[in-house]
C-alpha positions in Angstrom: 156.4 -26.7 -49.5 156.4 -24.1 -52.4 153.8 -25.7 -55.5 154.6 -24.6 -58.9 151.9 -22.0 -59.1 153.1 -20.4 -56.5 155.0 -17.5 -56.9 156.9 -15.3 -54.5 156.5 -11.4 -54.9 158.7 -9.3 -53.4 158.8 -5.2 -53.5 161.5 -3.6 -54.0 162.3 -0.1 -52.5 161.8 1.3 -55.7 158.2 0.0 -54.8 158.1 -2.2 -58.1 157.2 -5.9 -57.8 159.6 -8.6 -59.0 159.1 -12.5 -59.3 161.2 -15.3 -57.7 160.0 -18.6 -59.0 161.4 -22.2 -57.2 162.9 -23.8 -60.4 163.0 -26.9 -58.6 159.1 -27.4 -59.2 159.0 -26.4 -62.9 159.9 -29.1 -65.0 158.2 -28.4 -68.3 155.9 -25.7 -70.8 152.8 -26.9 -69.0 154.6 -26.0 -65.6 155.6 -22.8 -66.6 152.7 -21.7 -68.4 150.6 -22.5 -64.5 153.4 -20.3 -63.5 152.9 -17.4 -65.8 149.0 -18.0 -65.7 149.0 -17.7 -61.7 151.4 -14.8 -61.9 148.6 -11.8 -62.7 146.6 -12.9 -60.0 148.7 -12.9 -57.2 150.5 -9.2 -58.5 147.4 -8.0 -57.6 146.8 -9.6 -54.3 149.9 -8.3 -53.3 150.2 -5.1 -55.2 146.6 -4.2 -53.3 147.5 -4.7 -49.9 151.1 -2.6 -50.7 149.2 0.1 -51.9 147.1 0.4 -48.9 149.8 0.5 -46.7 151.7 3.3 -48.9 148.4 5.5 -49.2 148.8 5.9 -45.4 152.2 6.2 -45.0 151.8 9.4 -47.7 149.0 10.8 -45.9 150.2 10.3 -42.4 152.9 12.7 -43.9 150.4 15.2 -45.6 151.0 14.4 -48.7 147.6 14.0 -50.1 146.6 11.2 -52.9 149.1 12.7 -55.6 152.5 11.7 -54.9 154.9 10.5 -57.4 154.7 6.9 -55.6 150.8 6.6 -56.1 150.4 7.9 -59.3 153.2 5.1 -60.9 151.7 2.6 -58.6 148.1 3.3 -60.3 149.4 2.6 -63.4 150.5 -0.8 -62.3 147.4 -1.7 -60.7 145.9 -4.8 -62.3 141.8 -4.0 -61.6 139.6 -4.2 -64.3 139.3 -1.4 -66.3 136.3 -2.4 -68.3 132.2 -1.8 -67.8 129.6 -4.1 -68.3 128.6 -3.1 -71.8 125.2 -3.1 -73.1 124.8 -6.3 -76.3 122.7 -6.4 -78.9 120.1 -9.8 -80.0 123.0 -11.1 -82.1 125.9 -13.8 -81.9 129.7 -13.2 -83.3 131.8 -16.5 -84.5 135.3 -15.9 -84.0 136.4 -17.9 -87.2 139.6 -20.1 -86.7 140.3 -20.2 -90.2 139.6 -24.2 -90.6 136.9 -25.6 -91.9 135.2 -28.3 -89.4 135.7 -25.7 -86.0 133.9 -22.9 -88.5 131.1 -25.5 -89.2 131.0 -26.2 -85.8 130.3 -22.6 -84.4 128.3 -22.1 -87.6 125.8 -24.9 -86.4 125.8 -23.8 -82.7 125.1 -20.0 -83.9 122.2 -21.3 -86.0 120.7 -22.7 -82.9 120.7 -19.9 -80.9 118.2 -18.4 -83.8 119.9 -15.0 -83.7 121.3 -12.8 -86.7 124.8 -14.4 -86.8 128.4 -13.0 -88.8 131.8 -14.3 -88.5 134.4 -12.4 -87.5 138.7 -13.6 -88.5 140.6 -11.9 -85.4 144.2 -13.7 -85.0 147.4 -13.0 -84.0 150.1 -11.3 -86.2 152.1 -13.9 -87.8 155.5 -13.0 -86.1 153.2 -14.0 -82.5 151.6 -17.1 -83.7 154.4 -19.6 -82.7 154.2 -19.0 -79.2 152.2 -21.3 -76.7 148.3 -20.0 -75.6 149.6 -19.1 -72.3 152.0 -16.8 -73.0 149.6 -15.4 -75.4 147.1 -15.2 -72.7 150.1 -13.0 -70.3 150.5 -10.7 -73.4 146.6 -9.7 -73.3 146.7 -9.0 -69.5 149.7 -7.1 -69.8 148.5 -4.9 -72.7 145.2 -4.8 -70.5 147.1 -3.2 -67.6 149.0 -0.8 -69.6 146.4 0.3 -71.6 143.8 1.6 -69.6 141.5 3.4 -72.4 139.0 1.6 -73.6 138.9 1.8 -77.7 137.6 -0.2 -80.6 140.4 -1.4 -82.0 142.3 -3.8 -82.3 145.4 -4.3 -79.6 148.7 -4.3 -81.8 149.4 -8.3 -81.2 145.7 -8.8 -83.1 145.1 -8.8 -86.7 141.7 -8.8 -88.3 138.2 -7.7 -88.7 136.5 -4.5 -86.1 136.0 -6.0 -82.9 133.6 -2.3 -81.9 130.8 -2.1 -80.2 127.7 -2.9 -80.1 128.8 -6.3 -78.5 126.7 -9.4 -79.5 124.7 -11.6 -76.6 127.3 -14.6 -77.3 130.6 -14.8 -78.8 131.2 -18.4 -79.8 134.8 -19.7 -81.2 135.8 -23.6 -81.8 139.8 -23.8 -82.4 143.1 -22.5 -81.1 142.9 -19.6 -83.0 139.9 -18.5 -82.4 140.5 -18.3 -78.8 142.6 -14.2 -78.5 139.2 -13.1 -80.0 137.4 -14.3 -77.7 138.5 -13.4 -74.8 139.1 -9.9 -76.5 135.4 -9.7 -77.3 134.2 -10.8 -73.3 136.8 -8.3 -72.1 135.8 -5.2 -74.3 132.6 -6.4 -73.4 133.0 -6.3 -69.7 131.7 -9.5 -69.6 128.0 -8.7 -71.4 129.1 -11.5 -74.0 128.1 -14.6 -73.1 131.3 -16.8 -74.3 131.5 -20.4 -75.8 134.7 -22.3 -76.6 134.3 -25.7 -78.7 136.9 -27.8 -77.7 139.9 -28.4 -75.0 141.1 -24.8 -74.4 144.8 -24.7 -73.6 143.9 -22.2 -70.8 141.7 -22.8 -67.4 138.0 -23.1 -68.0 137.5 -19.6 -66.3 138.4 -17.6 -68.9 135.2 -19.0 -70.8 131.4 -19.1 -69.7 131.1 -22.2 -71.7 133.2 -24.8 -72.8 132.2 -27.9 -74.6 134.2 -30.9 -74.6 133.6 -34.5 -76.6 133.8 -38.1 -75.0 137.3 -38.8 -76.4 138.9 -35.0 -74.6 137.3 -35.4 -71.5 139.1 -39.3 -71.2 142.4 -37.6 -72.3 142.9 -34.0 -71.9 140.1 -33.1 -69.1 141.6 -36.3 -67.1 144.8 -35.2 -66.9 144.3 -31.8 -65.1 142.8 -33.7 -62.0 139.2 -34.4 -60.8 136.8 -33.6 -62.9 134.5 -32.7 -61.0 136.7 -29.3 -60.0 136.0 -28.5 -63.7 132.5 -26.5 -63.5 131.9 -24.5 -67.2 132.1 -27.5 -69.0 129.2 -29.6 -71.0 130.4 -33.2 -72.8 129.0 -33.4 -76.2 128.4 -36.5 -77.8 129.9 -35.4 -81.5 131.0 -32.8 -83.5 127.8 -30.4 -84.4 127.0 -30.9 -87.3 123.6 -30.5 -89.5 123.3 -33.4 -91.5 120.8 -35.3 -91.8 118.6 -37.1 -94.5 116.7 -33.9 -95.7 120.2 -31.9 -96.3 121.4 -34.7 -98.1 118.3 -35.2 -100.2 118.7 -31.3 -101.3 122.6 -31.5 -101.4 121.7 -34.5 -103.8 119.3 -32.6 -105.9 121.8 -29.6 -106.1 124.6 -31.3 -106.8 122.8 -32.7 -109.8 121.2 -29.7 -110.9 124.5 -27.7 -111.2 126.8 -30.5 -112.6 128.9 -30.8 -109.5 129.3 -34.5 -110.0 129.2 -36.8 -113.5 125.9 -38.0 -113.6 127.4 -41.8 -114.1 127.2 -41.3 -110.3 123.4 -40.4 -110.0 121.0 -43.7 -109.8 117.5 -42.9 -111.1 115.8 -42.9 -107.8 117.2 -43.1 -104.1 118.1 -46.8 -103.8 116.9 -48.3 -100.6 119.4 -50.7 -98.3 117.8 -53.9 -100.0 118.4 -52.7 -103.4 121.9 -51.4 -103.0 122.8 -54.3 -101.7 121.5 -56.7 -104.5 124.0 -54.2 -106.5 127.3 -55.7 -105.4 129.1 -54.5 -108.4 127.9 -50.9 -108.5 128.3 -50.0 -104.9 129.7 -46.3 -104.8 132.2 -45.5 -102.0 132.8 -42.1 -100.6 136.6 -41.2 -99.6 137.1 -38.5 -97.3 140.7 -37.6 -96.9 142.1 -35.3 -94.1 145.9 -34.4 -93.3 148.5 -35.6 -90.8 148.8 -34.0 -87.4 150.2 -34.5 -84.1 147.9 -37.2 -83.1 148.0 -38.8 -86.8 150.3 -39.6 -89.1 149.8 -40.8 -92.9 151.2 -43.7 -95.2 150.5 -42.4 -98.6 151.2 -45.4 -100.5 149.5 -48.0 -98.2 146.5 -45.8 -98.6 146.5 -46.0 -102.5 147.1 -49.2 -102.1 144.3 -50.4 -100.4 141.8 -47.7 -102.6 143.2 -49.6 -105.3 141.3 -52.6 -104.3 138.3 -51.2 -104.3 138.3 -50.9 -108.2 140.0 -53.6 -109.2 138.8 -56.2 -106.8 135.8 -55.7 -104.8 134.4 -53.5 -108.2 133.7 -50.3 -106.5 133.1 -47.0 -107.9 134.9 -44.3 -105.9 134.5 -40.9 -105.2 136.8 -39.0 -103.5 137.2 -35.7 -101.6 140.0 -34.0 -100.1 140.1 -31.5 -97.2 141.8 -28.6 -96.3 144.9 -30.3 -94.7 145.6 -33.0 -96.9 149.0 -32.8 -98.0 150.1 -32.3 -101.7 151.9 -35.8 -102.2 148.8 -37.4 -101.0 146.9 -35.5 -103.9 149.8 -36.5 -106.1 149.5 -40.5 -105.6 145.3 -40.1 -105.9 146.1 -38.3 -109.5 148.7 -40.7 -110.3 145.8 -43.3 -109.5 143.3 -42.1 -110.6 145.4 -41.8 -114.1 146.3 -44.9 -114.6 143.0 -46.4 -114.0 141.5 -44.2 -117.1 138.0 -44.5 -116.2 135.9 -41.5 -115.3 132.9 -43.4 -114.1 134.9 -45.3 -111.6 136.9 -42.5 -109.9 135.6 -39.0 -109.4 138.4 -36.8 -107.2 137.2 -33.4 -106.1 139.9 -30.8 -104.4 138.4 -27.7 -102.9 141.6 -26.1 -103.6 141.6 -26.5 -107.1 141.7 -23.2 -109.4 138.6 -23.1 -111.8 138.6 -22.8 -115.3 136.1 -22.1 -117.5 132.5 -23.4 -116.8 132.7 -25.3 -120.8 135.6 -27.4 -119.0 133.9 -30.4 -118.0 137.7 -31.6 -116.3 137.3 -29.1 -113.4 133.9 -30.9 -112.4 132.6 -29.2 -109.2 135.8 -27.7 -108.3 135.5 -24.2 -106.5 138.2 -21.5 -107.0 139.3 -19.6 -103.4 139.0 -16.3 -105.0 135.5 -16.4 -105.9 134.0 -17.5 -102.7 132.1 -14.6 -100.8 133.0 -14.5 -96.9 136.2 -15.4 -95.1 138.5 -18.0 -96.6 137.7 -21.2 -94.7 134.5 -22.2 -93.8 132.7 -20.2 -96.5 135.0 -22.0 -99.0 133.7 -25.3 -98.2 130.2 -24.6 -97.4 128.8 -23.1 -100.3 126.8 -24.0 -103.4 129.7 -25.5 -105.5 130.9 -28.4 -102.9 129.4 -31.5 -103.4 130.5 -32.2 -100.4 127.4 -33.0 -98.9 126.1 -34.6 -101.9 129.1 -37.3 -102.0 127.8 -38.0 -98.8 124.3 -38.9 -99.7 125.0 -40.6 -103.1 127.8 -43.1 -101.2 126.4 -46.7 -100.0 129.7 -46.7 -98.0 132.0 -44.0 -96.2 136.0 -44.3 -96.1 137.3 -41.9 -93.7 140.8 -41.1 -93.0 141.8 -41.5 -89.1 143.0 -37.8 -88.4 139.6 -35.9 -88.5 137.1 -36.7 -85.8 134.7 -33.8 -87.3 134.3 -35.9 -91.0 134.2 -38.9 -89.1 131.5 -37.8 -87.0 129.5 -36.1 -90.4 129.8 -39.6 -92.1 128.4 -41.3 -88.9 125.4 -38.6 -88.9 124.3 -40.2 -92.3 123.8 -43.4 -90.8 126.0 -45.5 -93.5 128.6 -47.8 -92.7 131.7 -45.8 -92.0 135.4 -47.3 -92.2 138.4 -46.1 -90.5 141.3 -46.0 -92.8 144.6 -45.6 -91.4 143.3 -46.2 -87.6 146.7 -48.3 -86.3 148.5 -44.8 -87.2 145.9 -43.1 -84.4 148.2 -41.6 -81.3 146.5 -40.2 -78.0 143.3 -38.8 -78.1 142.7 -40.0 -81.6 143.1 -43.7 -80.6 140.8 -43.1 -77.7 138.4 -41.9 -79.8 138.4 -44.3 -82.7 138.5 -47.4 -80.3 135.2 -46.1 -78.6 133.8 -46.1 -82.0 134.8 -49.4 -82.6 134.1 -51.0 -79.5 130.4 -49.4 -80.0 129.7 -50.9 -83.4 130.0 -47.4 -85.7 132.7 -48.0 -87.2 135.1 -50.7 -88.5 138.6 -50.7 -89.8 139.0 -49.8 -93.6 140.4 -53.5 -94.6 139.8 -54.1 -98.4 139.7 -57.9 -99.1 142.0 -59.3 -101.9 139.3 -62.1 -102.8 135.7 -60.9 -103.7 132.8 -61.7 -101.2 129.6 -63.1 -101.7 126.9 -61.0 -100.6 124.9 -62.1 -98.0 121.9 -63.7 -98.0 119.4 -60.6 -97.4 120.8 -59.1 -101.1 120.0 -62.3 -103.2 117.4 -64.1 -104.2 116.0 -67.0 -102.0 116.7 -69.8 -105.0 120.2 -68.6 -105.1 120.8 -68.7 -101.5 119.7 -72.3 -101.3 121.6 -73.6 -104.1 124.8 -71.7 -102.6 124.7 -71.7 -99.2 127.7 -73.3 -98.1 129.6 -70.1 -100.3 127.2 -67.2 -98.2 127.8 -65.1 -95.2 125.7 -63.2 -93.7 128.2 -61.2 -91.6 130.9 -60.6 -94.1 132.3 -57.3 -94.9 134.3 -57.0 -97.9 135.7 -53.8 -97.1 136.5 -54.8 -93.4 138.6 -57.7 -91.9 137.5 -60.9 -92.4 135.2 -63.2 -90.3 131.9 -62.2 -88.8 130.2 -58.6 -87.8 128.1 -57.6 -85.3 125.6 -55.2 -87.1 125.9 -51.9 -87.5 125.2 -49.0 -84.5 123.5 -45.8 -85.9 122.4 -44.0 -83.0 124.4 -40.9 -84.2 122.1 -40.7 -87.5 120.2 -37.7 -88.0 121.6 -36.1 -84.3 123.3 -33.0 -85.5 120.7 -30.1 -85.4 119.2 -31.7 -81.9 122.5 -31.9 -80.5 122.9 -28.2 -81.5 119.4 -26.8 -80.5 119.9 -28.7 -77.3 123.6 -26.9 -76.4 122.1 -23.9 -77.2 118.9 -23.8 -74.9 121.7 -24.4 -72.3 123.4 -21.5 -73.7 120.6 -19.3 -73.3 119.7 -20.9 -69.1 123.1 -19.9 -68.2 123.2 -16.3 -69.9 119.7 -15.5 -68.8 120.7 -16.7 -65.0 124.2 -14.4 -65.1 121.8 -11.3 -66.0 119.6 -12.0 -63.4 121.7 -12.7 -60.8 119.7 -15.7 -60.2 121.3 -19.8 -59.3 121.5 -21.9 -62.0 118.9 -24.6 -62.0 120.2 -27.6 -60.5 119.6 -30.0 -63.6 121.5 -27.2 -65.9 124.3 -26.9 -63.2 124.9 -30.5 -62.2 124.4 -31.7 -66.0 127.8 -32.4 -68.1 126.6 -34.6 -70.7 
């Protein structure tokens, strides 16, 4: 029986190849894109083995190798056309224009040690709508036609110089970093070693590397069979990230030195767990808002609602920070908020987006304008000097975050402070996989503000006071949380970001050195995918 990705090639007496595909098979996008993926590779099965029967049928008749039929066939021949290009001791980021896949290929590039630059390659905006596959047919065809090997750009691709000299590893993390990517590794004849963060919506082929968290390989790498069939790919254990306690310490210090955040914020030394928790009524809680997607959706006034208790119940102060997806009626319910509570040392809100005024302004506190910041708009706008993004993170005894972005979740887990999930119920696919394996390990809890203060427990008061009131005490309440006991808290992701990277890219650096050398992978590099 016929399977979807086969296709049957017939030539014509015109000696052009056309396609007839069994429609009974293809029932979907992901069908036909298997289709249109496996369509290249058997055209030039077939194409090969008519040309070699034609190149003898024209010389049996004397006609030499420059007949009409053979020089229109050559053009359709689908054989590389591209040689293995000499690299240089560098590493290119294919920037996807968002800010946690930048960071993400930011962090990895850092661990390779090599002089790094980002490069914004996409497709034109008329081209962007269409699905990765058929994306991925438009390259080969353009490769086909186009035989001449130049530096720029093909016309589907908009964006920075792709020219030689080609770096020793291309990196991207995003959909839309992918079309320079594989640009790159082609012009490159393959020189450029090339690493994908994230499920690809293409076979694993097309990359030398892909890296895949806990919650895609369940999900997405499950669903295209064994797993085992699946040989470039390495699971990660989180997002890589570089936070850890000495980047907060100096995000801390900056933050303060440059006014980024009202210094009501700011305690006079770093507190340790015992003291902040013998502060019930000044904890400081960090909100990190995201932006609906496919997987997520978001309940704007539920979300206020339940920030809301946080400062009029359980006496919080609250800073909060918004990202690069959040939508604008989200911002407008946090203002509206944030208004009626009239008290600037109990809510700080900080918008990346945010136009700047003047410095003497104190009302624009830490905000960054997008026209200012050096670099490609993106990652560069949220990692620079004037985010105190970082510093939120190390000045907060506890860490909201909103259900739709695993990368803030997994920066707030790096910390090694209690993170809460709000808006987790709302989580569809991978998202709910992935937050339930968070809870089920103890790093995270579901964001459940109580309506009634709680006590603190016993380890944050004094012995006297415990004794007199122990009946009213629990040591495993959580007021932010639902109610009842805890188990304590799991922090094995603290601190794990920069080893994570260093460690992905000594594998990086095994599997480039072996492809040069024509040497076999070591077993423990080959067999490893964790």
């Amino acid at each position: 029986m016929e399977t979807i990705a086969q296709a049957a090639i017939k030539i014509t007496a015109q000696g052009r190849p056309t396609y007839s595909i069994n429609r009974r098979h293809c029932y979907g996008i992901k069908q036909w894109a298997t289709v249109l993926t496996s369509i290249p590779r058997t055209h030039n099965l077939t194409l090969q083995q008519h040309l070699s029967k034609s190149h003898y049928a024209t010389t049996a008749r004397g006609g030499g190798g420059g007949t009409r039929h053979e020089k229109v066939a050559g053009k359709m021949r689908m054989a590389p056309r591209t040689t293995y290009q000499p690299t240089t001791a560098s590493t290119w980021i294919i920037s996807d224009g968002s800010v946690s896949a930048d960071k993400e290929a930011v962090n990895l590039a850092k661990g390779l040690s090599l002089p790094w630059q980002i490069k914004r390659v996409q497709w034109r905006k008329g081209l962007q709508w269409l699905p990765i596959p058929f994306k991925k047919l438009i390259m080969d065809y353009h490769h086909v036609v186009n035989r001449k090997q130049t530096d720029r750009l093909p016309w589907f691709l908009t964006g920075d110089s792709l020219a030689a000299p080609y770096p020793s590893y291309v990196i991207g993390a995003g959909a839309r970093a992918i079309p320079g990517i594989l640009q790159v590794s082609r012009m490159s004849g393959k020189a450029s070693f090339s690493s994908y963060i994230h499920f690809p919506a293409l076979p694993f082929i097309h990359f030398d590397q892909v890296f895949l968290q806990r919650h895609e390989v369940v999900v997405q790498l499950a669903a295209l069979g064994l797993m085992k069939d699946q040989k470039n790919y390495f699971r990660i254990n989180s997002t890589i990230n570089s936070i850890t306690s000495k980047s907060l310490q100096l995000a801390r210090t900056r933050a303060l030195d440059n006014n980024l955040i009202p210094k009501s914020f700011f305690r006079n030394n770093t507190p340790s767990a015992s003291s902040l928790c013998s502060m019930p009524t000044d904890t400081i809680v960090t909100v990190l808002i995201g932006g609906p997607n496919e997987d997520c959706s978001h309940h704007t006034d539920r979300m206020v609602h339940r920030l809301a208790r946080l400062v009029d119940i359980q006496n919080c102060r609250v800073m909060i920070t918004f990202s690069q997806r959040t939508a604008d009626n989200t911002k407008q319910a946090i203002a509206k908020w944030q208004k009626e509570v009239q008290d600037d040392d109990k809510i700080f809100v900080y918008d990346p987006r945010a136009p700047m005024a003047s410095p003497q302004d104190s009302v624009t506190l830490g905000q960054v304008s997008w026209s200012n910041v050096p670099g490609p708009k993106g990652v560069m706008g949220f990692v620079n000097d004037r985010n105190p993004y970082e510093a939120m993170l190390a000045l907060a005894d506890k860490i909201v975050v909103t259900a739709d972005s695993v990368a803030m979740a997994n920066e707030a887990l790096a910390t090694g402070k209690p993170v809460y999930i709000l808006g987790g119920e709302l989580a569809r696919g991978k998202l709910k996989v992935f937050h339930r394996y968070l809870t089920d390990l103890n790093m995270t809890r579901a964001f459940r503000p109580g309506r009634i203060p709680i006590l603190p427990p016993i380890s944050s008061i004094s012995r006297t006071d415990a004794i007199k009131n122990r009946s009213q005490v629990n040591d495993t309440a959580d007021p932010l949380s639902y109610p009842g006991d805890h188990p304590p808290w799991n922090n094995t992701l603290e601190g794990k970001g920069p080893e994570e990277a260093k460690r992905l890219a000594e594998r990086l650096v095994v599997l480039r050195e072996c492809r040069l050398a024509g040497k076999r992978v070591p077993a423990h590099v080959a067999d490893a995918t964790c």
